[in-house]
N, C-alpha and C positions, 0 to 999 in steps of 0.2 A: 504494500500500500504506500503511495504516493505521501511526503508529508502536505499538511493545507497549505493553498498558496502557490506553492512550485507546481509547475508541469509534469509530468512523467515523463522518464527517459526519452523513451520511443516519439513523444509529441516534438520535442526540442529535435530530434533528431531529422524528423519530419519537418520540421518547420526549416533546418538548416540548410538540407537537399531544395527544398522548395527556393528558398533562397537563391540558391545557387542555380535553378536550371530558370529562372526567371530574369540573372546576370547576363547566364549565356542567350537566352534569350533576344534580350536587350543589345547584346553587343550582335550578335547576328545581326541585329534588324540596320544595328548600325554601319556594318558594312554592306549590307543588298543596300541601303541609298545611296551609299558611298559609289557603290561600283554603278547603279545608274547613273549620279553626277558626272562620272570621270566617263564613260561611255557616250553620254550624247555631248558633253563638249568636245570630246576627243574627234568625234565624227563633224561636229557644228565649225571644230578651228579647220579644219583639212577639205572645207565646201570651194573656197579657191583654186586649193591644186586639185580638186576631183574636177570641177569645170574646166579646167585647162585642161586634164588629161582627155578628155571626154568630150574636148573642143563644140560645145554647147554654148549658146547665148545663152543672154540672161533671161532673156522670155522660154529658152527651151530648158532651162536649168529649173526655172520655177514649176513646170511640169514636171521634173522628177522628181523634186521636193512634196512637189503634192503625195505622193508616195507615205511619205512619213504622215500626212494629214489624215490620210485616208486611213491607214495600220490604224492611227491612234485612236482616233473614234471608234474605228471596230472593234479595239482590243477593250477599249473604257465602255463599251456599251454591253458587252457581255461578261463582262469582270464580275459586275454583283449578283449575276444568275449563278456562275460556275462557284464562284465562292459561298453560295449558298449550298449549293449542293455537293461539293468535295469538300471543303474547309478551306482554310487559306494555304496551307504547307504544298499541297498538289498544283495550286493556281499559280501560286511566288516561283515553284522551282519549276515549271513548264515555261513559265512565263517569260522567266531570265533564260532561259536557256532558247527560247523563241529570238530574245535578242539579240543573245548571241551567235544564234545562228545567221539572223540577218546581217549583224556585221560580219559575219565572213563572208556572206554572198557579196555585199558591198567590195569588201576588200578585192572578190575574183572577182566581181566586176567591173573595180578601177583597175585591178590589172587585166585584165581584158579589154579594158577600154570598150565596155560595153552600158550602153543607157538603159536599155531594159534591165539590164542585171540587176545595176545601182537602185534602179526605181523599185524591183522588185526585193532586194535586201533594205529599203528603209521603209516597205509596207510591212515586211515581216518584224523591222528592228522596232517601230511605232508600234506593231500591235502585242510586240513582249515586252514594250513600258509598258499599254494601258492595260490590259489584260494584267498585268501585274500590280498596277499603280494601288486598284484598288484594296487589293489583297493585304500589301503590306500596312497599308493606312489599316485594317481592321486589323490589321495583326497589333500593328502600334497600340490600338487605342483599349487592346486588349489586355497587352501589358499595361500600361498607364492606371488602369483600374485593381489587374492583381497585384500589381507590383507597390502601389500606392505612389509613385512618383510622375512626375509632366516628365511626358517623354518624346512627344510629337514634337513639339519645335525645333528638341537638337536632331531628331532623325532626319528631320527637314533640312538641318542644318550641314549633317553631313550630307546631303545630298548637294547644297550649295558649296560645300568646300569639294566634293569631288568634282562640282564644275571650274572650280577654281583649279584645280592639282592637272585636270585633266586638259584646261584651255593651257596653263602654262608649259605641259607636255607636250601639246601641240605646236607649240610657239617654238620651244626647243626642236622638233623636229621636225619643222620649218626652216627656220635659221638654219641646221644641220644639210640641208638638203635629203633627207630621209623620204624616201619613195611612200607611197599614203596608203600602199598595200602592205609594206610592210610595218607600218610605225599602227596600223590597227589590225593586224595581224597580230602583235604583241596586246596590246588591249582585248583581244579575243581569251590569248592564251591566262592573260592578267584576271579577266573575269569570270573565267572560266573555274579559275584556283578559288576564287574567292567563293565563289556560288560552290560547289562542292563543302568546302570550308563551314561555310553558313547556314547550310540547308540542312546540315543533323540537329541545329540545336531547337527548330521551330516545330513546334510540338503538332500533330495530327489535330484535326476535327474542329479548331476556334473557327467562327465565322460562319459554319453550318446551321443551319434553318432547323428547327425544330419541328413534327411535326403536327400537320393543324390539329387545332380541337375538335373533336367530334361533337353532333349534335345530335338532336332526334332525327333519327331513321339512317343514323350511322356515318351522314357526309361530313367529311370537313369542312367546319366553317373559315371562309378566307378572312385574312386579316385585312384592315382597310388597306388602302392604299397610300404609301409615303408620302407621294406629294397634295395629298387632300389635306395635311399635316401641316397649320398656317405656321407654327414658328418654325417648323424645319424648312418650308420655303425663305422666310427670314434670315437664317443661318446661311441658304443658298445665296439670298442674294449679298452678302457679306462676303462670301466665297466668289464669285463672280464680278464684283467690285478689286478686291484686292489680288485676286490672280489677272484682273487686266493692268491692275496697275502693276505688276509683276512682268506681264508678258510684253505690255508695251514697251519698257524698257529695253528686256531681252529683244527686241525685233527695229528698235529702233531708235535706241539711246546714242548711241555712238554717230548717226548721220543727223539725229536732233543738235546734237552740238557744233555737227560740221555745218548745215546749211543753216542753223537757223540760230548759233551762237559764233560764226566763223571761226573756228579752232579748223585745226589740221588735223589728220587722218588718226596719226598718234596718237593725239592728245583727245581726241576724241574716244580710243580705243581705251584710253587708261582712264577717262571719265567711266567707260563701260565698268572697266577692272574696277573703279572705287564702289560704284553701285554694287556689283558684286559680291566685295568683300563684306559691306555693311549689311547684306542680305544675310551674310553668314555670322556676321557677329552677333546680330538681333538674335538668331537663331538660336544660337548657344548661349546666348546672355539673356533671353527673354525667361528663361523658368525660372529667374532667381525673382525679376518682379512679377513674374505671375502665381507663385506662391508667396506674396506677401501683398498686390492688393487686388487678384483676384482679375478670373480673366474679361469679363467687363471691362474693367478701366484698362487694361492692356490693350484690349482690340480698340478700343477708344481712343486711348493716348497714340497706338499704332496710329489708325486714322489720319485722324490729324497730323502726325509727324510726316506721315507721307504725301497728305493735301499741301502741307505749308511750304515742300519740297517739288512738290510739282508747281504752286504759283509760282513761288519763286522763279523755277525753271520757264515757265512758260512769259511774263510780264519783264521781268530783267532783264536790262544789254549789257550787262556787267558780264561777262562769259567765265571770269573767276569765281565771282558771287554765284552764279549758273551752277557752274561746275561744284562748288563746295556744296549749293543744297538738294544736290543729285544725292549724299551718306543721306540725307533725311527722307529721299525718295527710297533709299533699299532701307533704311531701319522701320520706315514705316511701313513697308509691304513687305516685311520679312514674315510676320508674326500671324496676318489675319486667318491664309491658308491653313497653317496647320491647327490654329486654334478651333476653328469651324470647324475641321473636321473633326476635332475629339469633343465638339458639343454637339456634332450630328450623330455621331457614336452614343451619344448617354438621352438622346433626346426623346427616348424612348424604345416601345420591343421591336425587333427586327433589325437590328444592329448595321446585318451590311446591308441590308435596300435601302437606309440611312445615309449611310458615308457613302455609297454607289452615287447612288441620284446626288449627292452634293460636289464629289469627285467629277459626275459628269458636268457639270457646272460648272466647275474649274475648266476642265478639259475646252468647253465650248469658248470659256472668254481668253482661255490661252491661244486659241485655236483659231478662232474666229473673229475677236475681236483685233491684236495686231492688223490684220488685212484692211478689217475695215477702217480702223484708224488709217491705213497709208491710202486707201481710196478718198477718204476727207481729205487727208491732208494734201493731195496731187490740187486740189479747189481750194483752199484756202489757208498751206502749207501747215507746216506739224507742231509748231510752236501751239497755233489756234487749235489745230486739233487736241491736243490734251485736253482743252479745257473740258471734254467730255469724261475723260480718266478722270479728271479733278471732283468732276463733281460727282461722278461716281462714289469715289471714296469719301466724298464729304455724305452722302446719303449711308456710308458702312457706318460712320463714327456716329450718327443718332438710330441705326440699327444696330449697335453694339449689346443692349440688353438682352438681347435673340439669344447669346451664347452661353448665358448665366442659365444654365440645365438644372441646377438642383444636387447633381449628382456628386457624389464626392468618388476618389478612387480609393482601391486600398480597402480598410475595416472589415467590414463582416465576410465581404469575397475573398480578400486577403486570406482570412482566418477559415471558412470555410473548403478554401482549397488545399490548406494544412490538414484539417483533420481528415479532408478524402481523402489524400495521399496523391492528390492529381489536384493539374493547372486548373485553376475557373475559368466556365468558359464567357463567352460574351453573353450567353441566354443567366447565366449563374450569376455572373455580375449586376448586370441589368435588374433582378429582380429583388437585391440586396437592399 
């Protein structure tokens, strides 16, 4: 018999393994963003020397591109069916491994100096992000609950420093003269270690659909529908506010500053580099203020820090002043993404038709909005066009309350998953 008070052996013992496959958990998830980061800049710095190899204009280069557009969508529109029905561990390691096969096609097909090739390894390499994308976000927001820690933002985060490790890999073999089949040829073999690496420690079944309830005369009764769900549209459009403000950068930060702050080619790319890096620092530095006021006022304060960085950017002919409140344009859209999604994770039952529908969300204004922003902006140049980003994100900072779920992570699922002797899952946490 146990003395009062203390735990029994076997509980602590329990509770210590739990511990520990919840770490390795964690740091997996943190290397699958990592190795997407490094993977789509790796292929994003090397789009130069693949048009030159492939001697393609730029109207017929944007046709192959579209490739990548077309993968993504496909892959993000079925992400939250398949992760319902396999769990997340089957959808993340096909997924990655869907990528990675597209970048080898890419790679034989800039060494073949073939455009179909290419087009066809970045519909496969787009639809093993999005097909994946989803996965791991419910993976994340699964730990973040059992674990009791904010874990999304720095996942995120590694994912913006793998674009960071991976742009400046490209930069070096560039400078190098490094042929673009073989400098991601290497990134094939690099992802490849890592995905193997990562894929033992993500446990079977998170993410899987429970199923229906029965009623009288034995059918299952369906569950509503996610987006009939008024705050989880709210969350969505929070999500779609701050990944354009995210995407327009990515697509058009570095020629905003050329044509419409007159900076030079360089100075315009290391304006890109500085956004980038604050994307990553937000990333990693956001969970220490959002366990102390709470993710409200973060997605809030985000907001704002990234509106006051876009007027800045857009009303100023100061091109220093420009340039310097570009860090408040990446601090302030570092944070919104990932936070929405771990308040569309707790926002209610059905965890991933949740984080799907608001991930697709993402997907459409990373996806869709860039373009149409450079269609405005061709009529009334790119400076004015933001000012649709701007006010986007100024309508995210008075929809900030949407994220405030209620749910805490951690406690009774935490503890419940000790005494099973097994992970909780997202239907376990949920119900906590």
């Amino acid at each position: 018999m146990s003395s009062p008070g203390r735990e029994p052996p076997h509980v602590g013992r329990r509770s210590v393994l739990m511990d520990q496959a919840v770490r390795r958990r964690r740091h997996a998830l943190f290397l699958l963003f990592l190795l997407a980061g490094i993977a789509m800049s790796s292929w994003v710095t090397r789009t130069p020397a693949i048009r030159d190899r492939l001697e393609l204009s730029t109207a017929h280069m944007g046709l192959v591109l579209f490739g990548l557009s077309l993968g993504s969508m496909a892959g993000i529109s079925c992400s939250g069916r398949l992760v319902s029905r396999f769990g997340t561990r089957p959808v993340i390691v096909w997924g990655t491994w869907l990528l990675i096969a597209g970048m080898a096609v890419i790679c034989w097909g800039s060494a073949s100096a073939s455009a179909p090739m290419v087009t066809a390894g970045l519909c496969a390499f787009g639809a093993g992000l999005g097909v994946g994308d989803v996965a791991v976000n419910v993976d994340g927001t699964d730990v973040e609950r059992v674990g009791g820690r904010t874990t999304l933002p720095a996942l995120h985060g590694c994912f913006s420093l793998g674009t960071v490790l991976g742009a400046g890999a490209g930069m070096a073999a560039t400078a190098a003269g490094v042929p673009v089949h073989w400098h991601l040829a290497a990134i094939v073999l690099f992802a490849a270690g890592l995905l193997v690496y990562a894929a033992r420690a993500i446990p079977p079944g998170t993410g899987r659909a429970a199923p229906e309830e029965p009623h009288e005369g034995g059918v299952g009764k369906r569950r509503p529908a996610v987006w009939k769900d008024g705050r989880l549209l709210l969350i969505g459009a929070i999500v779609l506010a701050m990944a354009l403000a995210e995407g327009s950068a990515n697509d058009w930060l570095p020629l905003l500053m050329v044509d419409g702050h007159g900076m030079d080619a360089t100075s315009g790319s290391l304006v890109y580099a500085g956004f980038a890096a604050a994307m990553t620092l937000g990333r990693f530095g956001g969970t220490f203020f959002l366990d102390r006021f709470g993710r409200t006022v973060v997605v809030r304060a985000s907001a704002l820090s990234g509106a006051l960085g876009l007027l800045i950017v857009i009303v100023s002919d100061n091109a220093v002043l420009a340039g310097a409140a570009v860090l408040l344009w990446g601090l302030g859209a570092s944070l919104g993404f990932p936070l929405a999604l771990s308040a569309a994770g707790e926002s209610g039952p059905d965890q991933t038709a949740r984080v799907s529908l608001v991930a697709v969300i993402g997907y459409v204004a990373f996806l869709v909005g860039p373009p149409g922003l450079g269609f405005l902006g061709g009529h009334v140049g790119l400076r004015p066009a933001m000012l649709v980003v701007l006010a986007c994100v100024v309508c995210a900072a008075f929809l900030a309350p949407a994220v405030e779920t209620g749910a805490h992570t951690g406690g009774s699922a935490g503890r419940r998953a000790v005494d099973a002797d097994v992970p909780a899952t997202a239907d376990d946490v949920g119900s906590a």
